[in-house]
C-alpha positions, 0 to 999 in steps of 0.5 A: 952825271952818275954817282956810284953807290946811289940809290934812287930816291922818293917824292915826298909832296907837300901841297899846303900850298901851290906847289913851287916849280923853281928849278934847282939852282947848279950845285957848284959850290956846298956848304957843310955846316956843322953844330957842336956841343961837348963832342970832344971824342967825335969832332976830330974824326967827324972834321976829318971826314968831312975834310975828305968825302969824295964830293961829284966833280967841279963842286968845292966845299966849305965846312963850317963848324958852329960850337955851342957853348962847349964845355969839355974841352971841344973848344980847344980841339977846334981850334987846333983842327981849324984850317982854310978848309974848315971854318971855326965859329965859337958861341960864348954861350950854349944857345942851343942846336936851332941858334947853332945852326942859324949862325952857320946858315948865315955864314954859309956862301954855298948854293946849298946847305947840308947839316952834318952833326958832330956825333958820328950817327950821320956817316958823311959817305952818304952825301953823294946820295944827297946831291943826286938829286940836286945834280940831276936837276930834280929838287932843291931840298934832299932828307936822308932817310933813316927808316929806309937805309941801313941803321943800327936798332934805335931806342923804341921810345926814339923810334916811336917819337920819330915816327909819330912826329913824322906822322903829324908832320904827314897829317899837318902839311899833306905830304908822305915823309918817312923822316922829319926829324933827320939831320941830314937836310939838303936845302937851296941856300937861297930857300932857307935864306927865306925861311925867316927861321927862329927856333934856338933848340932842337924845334929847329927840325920841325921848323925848317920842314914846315916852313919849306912845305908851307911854300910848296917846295917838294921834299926828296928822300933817299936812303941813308944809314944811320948808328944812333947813339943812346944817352950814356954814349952822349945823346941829348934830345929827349922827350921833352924835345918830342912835344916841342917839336910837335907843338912847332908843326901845328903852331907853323901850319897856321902862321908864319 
């Protein structure tokens, strides 16, 4: 199957271990699962789009929106956008992105899991260039890349974060990723079932990269385009998330 506007993608390798030749399970059904704190601007627009991306044929779609905790008013959008397409889990507390996610993942029936954040960086018109890869029978994990595509100038202090996380990442596990700390992961629902993960915050990335590349799971990454956000339009991770996340690479490199 051909899917229009795709490019092609990369091995990343990651041989800390055997590497795992488990085909990729067919793609039937996607589960699209999507964490929420204070995005009462974004949400309607990032469910309507998520509603709507043109999926390949023959694979249905269940979305799952996790709110964290909101307290701006995202909560009342949510529940009046909340339909038999669109699944809405309310946090009585903000938990954290890592907790928000695990709630979704545990939810989710799909063959695969894609992570779609609420605040409008990640365009969903892009996922088509995610699946390829799993279509075609290549891989079980697909990151989109933002420092192959197209995207709109980041802060240099998240670009250097970004890229030396993904340098330790490279150092740690013997792999070649451009972009660990994407949102855009694309994961065998039955792998990341395995992963055991813990993380409550934004140490959830780095948790996930270095459990799938301690199993040998190779990672695929394709291109995506990217228009980050800076703080006074409503980003949230800072520096202190950069230490956290590399403290989470070098403590799951030598255990489980």
């Amino acid at each position: 199957m051909v899917l229009p506007g795709c490019t092609t993608g990369t091995w990343r390798n990651g041989p800390v271990a055997a590497i795992d030749r488990t085909p990729p399970p067919k793609l039937r059904k996607l589960s699209i699962v999507v964490p929420v704190y204070n995005e009462r601007n974004t949400v309607p627009e990032i469910v309507r789009r998520t509603r709507t991306v043109e999926l390949p044929d023959g694979i249905e779609r269940e979305v799952i929106v996790v709110d964290d905790g909101s307290t701006d008013g995202t909560r009342d959008v949510l529940r009046q956008l909340g339909d038999s397409t669109v699944r809405v889990v309310l946090h009585d507390t903000n938990k954290g992105k890592g907790a928000a996610l695990r709630t979704g993942f545990g939810l989710a029936t799909g063959d695969y899991v894609l992570v779609q954040d609420a605040d409008l960086e990640y365009d969903p018109n892009d996922w088509p260039k995610l699946i390829k890869p799993v279509v075609d029978g290549k891989a079980r994990v697909v990151y989109g890349s933002r420092f192959t595509g197209e995207r709109r100038n980041m802060l240099f202090l998240h670009w250097i974060g970004n890229r030396f996380l993904s340098l330790a990442t490279n150092v740690l596990y013997n792999t070649t990723l451009s972009d660990m700390e994407t949102c855009y992961k694309l994961v065998d629902r039955s792998l990341i079932s395995q992963l055991s993960l813990r993380a409550d915050r934004f140490d959830i990335e780095p948790e996930i990269t270095a459990k799938i590349l301690k199993r040998g799971v190779r990672i695929y990454e394709v291109p995506i385009s990217y228009t980050g956000r800076e703080f006074d339009e409503g980003k949230k991770i800072t520096w202190k998330d950069g230490f956290s996340a590399l403290w989470t690479l070098v403590k799951y490199r030598f255990r489980d």
